[in-house]
VEXDREN-2710 file (C-alpha; in Angstrom, 1 decimal):
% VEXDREN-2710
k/r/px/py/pz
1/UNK/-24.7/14.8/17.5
2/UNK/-24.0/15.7/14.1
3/UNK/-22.5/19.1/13.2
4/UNK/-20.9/21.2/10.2
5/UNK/-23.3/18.9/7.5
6/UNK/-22.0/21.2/4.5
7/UNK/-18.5/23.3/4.6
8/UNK/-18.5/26.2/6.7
9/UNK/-18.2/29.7/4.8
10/UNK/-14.9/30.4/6.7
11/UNK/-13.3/27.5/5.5
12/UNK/-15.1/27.4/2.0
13/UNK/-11.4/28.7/0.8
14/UNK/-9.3/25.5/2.0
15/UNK/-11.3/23.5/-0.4
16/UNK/-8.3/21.4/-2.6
17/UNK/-6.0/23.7/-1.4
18/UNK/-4.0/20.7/-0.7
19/UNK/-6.1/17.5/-3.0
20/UNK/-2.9/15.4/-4.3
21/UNK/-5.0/15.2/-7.9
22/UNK/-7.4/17.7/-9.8
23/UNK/-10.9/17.6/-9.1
24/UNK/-11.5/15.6/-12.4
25/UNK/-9.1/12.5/-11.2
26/UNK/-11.1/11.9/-8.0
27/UNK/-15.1/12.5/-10.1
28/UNK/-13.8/9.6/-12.8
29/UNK/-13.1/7.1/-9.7
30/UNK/-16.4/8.0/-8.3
31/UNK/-18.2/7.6/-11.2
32/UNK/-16.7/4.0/-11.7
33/UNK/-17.1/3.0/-8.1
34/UNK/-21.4/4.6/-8.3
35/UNK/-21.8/2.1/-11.0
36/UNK/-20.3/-0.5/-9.1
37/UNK/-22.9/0.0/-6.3
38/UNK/-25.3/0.2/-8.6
39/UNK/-24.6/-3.1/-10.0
40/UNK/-24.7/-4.8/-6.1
41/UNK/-28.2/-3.7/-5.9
42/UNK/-26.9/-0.8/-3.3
43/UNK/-28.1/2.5/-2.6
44/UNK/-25.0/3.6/-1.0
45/UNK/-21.9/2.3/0.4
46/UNK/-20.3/3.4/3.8
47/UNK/-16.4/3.3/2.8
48/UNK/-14.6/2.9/6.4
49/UNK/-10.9/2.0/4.9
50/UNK/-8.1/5.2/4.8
51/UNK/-6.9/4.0/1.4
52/UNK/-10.3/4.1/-0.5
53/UNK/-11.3/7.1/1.2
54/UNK/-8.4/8.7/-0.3
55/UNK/-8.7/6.7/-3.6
56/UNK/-11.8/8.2/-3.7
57/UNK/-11.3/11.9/-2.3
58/UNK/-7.9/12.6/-1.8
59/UNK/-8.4/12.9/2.1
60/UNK/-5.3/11.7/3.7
61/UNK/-3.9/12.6/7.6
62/UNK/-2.0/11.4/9.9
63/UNK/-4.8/11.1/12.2
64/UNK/-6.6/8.1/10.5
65/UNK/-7.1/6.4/13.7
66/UNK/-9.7/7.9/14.5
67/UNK/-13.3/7.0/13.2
68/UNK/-13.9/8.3/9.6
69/UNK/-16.5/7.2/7.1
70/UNK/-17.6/8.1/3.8
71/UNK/-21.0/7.7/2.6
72/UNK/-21.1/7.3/-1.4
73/UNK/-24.6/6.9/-2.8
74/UNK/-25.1/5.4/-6.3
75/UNK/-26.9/8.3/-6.5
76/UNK/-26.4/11.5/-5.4
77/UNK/-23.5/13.4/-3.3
78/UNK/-20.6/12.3/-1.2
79/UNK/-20.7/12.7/2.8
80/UNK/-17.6/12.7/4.7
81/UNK/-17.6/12.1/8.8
82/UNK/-14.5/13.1/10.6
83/UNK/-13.8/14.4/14.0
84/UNK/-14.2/18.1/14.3
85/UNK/-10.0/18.6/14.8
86/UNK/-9.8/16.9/11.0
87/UNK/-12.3/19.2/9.1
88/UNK/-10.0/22.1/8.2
89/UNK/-7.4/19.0/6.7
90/UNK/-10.3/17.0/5.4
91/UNK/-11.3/20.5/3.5
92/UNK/-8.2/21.1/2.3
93/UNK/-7.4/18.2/1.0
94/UNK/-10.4/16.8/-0.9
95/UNK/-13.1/18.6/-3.3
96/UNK/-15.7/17.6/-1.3
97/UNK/-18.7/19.9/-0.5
98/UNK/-20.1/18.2/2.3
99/UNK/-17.8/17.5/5.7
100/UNK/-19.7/16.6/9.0
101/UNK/-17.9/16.0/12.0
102/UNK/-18.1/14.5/15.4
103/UNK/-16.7/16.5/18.8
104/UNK/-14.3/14.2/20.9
105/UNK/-16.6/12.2/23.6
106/UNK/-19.6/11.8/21.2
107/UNK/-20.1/8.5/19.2
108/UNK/-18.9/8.4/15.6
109/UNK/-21.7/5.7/15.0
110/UNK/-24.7/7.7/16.1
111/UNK/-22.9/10.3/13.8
112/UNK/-22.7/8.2/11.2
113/UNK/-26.6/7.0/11.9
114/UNK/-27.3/10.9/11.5
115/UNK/-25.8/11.6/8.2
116/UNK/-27.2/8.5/6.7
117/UNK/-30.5/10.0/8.0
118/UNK/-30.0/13.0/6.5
119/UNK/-29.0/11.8/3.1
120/UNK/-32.4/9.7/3.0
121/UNK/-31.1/6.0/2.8
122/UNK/-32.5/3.5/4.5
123/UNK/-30.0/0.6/4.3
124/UNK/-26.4/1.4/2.9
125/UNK/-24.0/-1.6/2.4
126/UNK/-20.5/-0.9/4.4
127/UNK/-16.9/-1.8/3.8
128/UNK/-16.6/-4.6/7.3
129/UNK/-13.2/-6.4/6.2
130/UNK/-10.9/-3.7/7.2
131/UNK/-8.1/-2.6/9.9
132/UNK/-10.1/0.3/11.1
133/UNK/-13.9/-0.9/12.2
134/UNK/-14.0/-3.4/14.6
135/UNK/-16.7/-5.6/14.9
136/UNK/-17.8/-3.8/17.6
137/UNK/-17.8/-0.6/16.0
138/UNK/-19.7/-2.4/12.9
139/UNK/-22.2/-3.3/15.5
140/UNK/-22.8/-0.2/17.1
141/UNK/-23.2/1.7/13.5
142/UNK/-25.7/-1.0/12.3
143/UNK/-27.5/-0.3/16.0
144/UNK/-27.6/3.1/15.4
145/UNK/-29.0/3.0/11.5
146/UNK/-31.7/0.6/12.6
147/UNK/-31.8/-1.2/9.8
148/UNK/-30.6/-4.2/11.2
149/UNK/-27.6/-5.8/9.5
150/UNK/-25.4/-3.6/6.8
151/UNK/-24.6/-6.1/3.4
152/UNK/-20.7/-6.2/3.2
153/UNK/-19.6/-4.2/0.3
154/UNK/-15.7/-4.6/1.1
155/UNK/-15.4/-6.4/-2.5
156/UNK/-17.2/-3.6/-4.6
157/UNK/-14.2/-1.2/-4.7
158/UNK/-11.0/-2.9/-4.6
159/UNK/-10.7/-4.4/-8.3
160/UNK/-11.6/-0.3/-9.2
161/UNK/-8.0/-0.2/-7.7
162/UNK/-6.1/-2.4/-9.4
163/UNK/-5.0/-0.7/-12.6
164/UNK/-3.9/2.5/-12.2
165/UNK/-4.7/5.8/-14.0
166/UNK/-2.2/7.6/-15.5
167/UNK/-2.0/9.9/-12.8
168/UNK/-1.4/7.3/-10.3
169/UNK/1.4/5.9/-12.7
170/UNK/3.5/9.0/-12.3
171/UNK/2.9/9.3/-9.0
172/UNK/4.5/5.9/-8.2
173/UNK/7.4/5.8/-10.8
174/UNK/8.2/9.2/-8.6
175/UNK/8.0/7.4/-5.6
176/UNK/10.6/4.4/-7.6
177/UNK/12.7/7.5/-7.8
178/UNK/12.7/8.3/-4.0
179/UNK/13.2/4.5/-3.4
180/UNK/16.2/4.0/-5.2
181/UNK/18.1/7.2/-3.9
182/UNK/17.2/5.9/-0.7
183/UNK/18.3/2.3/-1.3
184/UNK/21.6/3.5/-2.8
185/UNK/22.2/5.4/0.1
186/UNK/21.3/2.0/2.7
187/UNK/24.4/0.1/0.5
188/UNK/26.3/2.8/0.7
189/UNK/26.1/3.4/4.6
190/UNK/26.6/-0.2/5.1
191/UNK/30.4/-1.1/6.5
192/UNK/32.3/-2.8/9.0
193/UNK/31.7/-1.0/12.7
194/UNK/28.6/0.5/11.5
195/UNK/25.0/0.2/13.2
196/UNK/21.7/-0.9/11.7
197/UNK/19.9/2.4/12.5
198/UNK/22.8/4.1/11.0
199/UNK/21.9/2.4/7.6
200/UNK/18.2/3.3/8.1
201/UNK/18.6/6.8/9.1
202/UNK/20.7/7.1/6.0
203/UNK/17.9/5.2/3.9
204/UNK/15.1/7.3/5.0
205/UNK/16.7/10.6/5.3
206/UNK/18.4/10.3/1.5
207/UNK/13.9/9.1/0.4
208/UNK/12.8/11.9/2.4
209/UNK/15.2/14.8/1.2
210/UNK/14.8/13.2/-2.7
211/UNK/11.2/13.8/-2.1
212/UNK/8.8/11.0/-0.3
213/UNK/6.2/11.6/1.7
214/UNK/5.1/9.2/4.8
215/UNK/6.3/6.0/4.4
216/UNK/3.2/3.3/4.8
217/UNK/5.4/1.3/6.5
218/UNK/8.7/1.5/7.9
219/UNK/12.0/0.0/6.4
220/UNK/13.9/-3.2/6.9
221/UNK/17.0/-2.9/7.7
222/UNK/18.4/-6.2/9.3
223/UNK/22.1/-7.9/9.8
224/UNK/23.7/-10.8/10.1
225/UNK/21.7/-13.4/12.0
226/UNK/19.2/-11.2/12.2
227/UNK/18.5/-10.9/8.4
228/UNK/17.4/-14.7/8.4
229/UNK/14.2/-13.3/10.0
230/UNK/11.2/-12.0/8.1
231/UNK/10.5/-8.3/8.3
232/UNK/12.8/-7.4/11.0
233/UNK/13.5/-3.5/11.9
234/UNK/17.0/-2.1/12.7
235/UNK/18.1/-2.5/16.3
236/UNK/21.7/-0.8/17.2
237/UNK/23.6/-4.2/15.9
238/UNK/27.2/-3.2/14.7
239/UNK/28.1/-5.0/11.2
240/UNK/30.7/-7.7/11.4
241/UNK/32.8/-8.9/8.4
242/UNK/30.7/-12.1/6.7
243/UNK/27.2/-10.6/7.6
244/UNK/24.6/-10.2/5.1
245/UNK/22.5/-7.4/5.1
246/UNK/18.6/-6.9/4.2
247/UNK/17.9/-3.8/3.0
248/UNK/13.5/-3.0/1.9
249/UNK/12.1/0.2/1.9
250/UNK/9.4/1.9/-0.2
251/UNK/8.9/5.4/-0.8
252/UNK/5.9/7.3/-1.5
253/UNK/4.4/10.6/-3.5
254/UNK/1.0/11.6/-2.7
255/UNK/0.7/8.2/-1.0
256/UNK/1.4/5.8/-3.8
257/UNK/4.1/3.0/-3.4
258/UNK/6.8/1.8/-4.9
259/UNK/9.1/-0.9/-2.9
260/UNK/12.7/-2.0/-3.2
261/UNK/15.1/-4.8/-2.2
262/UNK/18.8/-5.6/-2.0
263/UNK/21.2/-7.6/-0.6
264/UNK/24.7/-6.7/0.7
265/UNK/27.7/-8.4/2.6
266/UNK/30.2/-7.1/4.0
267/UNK/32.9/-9.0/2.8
268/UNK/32.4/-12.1/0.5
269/UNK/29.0/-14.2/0.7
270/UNK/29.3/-18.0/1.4
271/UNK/29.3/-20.4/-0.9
272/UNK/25.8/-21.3/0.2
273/UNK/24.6/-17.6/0.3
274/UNK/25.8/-16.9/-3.6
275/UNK/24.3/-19.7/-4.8
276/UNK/21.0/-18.7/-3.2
277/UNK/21.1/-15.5/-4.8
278/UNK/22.1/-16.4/-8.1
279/UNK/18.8/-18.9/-7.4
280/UNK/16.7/-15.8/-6.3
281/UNK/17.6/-13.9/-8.8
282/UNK/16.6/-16.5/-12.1
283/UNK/13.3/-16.4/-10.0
284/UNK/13.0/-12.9/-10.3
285/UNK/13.6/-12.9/-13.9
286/UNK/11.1/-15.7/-14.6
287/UNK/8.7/-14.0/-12.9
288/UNK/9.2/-10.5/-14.8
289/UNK/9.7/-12.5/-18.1
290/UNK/5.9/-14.0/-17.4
291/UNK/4.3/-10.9/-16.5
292/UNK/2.3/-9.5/-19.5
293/UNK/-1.4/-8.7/-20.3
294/UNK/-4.0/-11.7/-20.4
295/UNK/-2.0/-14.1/-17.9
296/UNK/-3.3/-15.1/-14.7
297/UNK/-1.6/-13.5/-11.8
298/UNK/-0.9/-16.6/-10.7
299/UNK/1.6/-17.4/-13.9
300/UNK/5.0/-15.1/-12.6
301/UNK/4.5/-16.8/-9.0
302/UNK/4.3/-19.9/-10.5
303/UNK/7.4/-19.4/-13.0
304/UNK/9.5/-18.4/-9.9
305/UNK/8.2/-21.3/-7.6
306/UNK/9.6/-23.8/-10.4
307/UNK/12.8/-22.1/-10.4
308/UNK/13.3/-22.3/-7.0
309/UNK/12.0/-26.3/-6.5
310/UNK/14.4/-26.8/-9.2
311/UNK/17.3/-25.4/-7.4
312/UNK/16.5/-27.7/-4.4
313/UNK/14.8/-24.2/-2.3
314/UNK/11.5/-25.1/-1.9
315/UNK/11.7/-24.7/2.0
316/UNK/13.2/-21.5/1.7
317/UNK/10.7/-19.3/-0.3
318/UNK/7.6/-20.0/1.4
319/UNK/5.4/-17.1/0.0
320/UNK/3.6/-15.3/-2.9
321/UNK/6.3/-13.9/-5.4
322/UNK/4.6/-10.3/-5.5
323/UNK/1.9/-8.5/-4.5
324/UNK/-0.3/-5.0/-5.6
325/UNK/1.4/-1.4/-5.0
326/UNK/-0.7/2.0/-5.2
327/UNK/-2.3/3.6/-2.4
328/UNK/-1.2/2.6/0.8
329/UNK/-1.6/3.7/4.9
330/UNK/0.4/2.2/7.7
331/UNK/0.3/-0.6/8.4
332/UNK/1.4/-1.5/5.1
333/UNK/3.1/-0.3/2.1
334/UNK/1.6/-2.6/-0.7
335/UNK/-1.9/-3.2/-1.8
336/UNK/-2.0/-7.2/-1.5
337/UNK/-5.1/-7.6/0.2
338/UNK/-6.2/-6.3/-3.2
339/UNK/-4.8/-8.9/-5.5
340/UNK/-1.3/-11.3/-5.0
341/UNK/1.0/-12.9/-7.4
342/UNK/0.6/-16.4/-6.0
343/UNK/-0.6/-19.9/-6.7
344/UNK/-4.4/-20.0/-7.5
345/UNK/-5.1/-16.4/-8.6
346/UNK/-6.8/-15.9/-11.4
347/UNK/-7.2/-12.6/-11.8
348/UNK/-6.1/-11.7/-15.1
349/UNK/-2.9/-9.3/-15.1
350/UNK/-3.9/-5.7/-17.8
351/UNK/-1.8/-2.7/-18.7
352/UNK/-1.6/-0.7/-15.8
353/UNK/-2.0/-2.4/-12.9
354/UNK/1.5/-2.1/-10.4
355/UNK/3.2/-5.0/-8.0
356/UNK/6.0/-5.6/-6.3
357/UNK/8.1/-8.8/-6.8
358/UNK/10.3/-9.8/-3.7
359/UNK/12.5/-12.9/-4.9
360/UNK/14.0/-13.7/-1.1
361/UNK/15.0/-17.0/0.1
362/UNK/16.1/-17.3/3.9
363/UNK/18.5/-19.9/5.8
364/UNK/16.6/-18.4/9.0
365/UNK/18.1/-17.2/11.8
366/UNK/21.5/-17.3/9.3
367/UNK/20.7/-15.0/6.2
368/UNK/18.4/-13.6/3.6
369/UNK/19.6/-13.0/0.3
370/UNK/17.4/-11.7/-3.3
371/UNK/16.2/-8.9/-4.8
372/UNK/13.3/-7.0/-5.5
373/UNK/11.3/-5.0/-8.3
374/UNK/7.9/-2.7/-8.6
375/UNK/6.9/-3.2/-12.1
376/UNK/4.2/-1.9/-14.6
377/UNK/2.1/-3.9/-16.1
378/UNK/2.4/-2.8/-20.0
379/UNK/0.6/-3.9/-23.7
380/UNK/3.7/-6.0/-24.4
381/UNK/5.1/-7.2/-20.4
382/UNK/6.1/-4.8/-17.9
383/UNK/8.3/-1.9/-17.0
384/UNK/10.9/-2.2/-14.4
385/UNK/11.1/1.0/-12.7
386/UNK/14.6/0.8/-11.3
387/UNK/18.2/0.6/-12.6
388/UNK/19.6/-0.4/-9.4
389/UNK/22.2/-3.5/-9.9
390/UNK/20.5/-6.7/-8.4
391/UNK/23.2/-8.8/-7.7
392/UNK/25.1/-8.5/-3.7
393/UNK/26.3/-5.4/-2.6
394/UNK/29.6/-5.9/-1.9
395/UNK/30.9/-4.0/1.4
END
């Protein structure tokens, strides 16, 4: 049963007490993302993924796994569903002047059913290609609107994404501050004797205590053989003398991204391992070099990948050079179900829009070596938002 369709007058004084952005941020997106409903042929659209609902409102929580929607007509006002122990937070943190809720034990879709009802649409299109409806879920909302089945509008509102307001672009070169202190303070925990989770509780206490907020996803922090593996968490190992260490976090303010790299060793790298990073490193330079306005976002991947076959690699970097950052939710940190630096993509890169570029290459199960950057897409090329040094950490 639906409940609480407008704001209740004892909680009328939460509204934006906490909203990350003014009141005027969120009406701009929401004025953009009307007219691309509008331009679909939709009358509304039901927005089921945490990131856009935020994009859109500001409402953020840690308590994102449970069922929330927002209904956004092309016309008219906004609707927010939430379950009833989120409507104070949901208050607080958006401008919004209608909040309904759910009770725990009733069904989110027949709520959602209800405040379509009430809003007078008859067939809404809904976001389907996310984490957080299943297609069972999707089911039993399109069973419960009756309208039998609900268009897919998951494309409408991600390219709104993409370049960034200046808002969002000083939220995220605060969050490159966080990272870096927190980075600095990984290297600088790494030594002979020491543990992985040492050098992560370092990491994220140094991000944390410099400012960032909830990470969207959690740090690498990997040694020795166990660097050679893709997206491995710290586990207890002790360092040894000759192990290379992986070392990837990124920070966040107000729930924008900004994601770092490194490499370090303690001791001296290989042979083998320095020439792979001086390799990963001309990557990462051809790709910053080849990002600028008007280029496909296909050029900087494809300006590292010839870097890398050149250098005899190929079978060691077998993935996109870079990816979107902005708004981000566990499980991830980067916006690349949005739009990818890769081979193919021709989306065409404009001032504004954000990405990180992760140069690794792996002798799996032995060692991961390269560096990484979150960039700004500029008039001219793009603006690195670290001073970090790139090159191996020497421990």
């Amino acid at each position: 049963m639906l409940q609480e369709t407008i704001i209740p007058n004892d909680l009328i004084r939460l509204r934006g007490m906490e909203a990350a952005f003014p009141a005027a941020e969120f009406e701009s997106r929401q004025q953009r993302a009307r007219a691309a409903i509008a331009a679909a042929g939709h009358e509304a659209l039901i927005v089921t993924s945490p990131e856009t609902i935020y994009w859109l409102t500001g409402r953020q929580t840690a308590g994102y796994f449970a069922f929330q929607a927002l209904i956004l007509p092309a016309k008219g006002e906004l609707a927010l569903l939430v379950r009833q122990l989120e409507l104070p937070g949901a208050i607080s943190n958006t401008w919004l002047a209608d909040v309904a809720i759910y009770q725990d034990g009733e069904d989110p879709a027949a709520a959602l059913a209800a405040l379509v009802r009430r809003l007078g649409l008859a067939n809404p299109a809904m976001e389907r290609d996310g984490w957080f409806v299943s297609p069972l879920m999707a089911e039993r909302i399109e069973a419960a609107i009756g309208a039998g089945p609900l268009s897919d509008g998951s494309a409408l509102l991600p390219p709104l994404r993409m370049v960034k307001s200046p808002a969002e672009l000083e939220a995220i070169r605060k969050a490159a501050v966080y990272t870096e202190i927190g980075l600095s303070a990984a290297i600088a925990a790494c030594r002979e004797g020491v543990d992985e989770n040492a050098v992560a509780a370092a990491m994220m206490a140094a991000a944390v205590a410099a400012g960032s907020e909830a990470f969207g996803m959690e740090p690498l922090v990997s040694s020795g053989p166990r660097s050679g593996l893709p997206h491995m968490t710290w586990r207890r190992r002790a360092m040894e003398t000759g192990d290379a260490i992986f070392l990837e976090m990124a920070a966040s303010h107000a729930r924008y991204h900004s994601a770092m790299m490194r490499t370090a060793f303690i001791g001296r790298p290989s042979d083998e391992a320095a020439r792979m990073m001086d390799c990963a490193l001309v990557a990462l330079e051809a790709a910053l070099g080849a990002i600028r306005p008007g280029v496909p976002a296909s050029a900087p991947h494809d300006a590292a990948q010839r870097v890398i076959d050149a250098a005899g690699y190929t079978a060691a970097f077998r993935k996109r050079i870079g990816y979107s950052m902005g708004v981000a939710f566990a499980p991830d940190w980067g916006e690349g179900a949005i739009l990818s630096l890769f081979t193919g993509v021709d989306t065409l890169l404009e001032p504004g829009m954000v990405f990180h570029l992760p140069a690794t290459l792996r002798a799996y199960g032995r060692f991961t070596v390269g560096a990484s950057e979150t960039v700004i897409v500029t008039e001219s090329g793009c603006d690195v938002l670290s001073t970090l040094p790139r090159a191996i950490a020497l421990r």
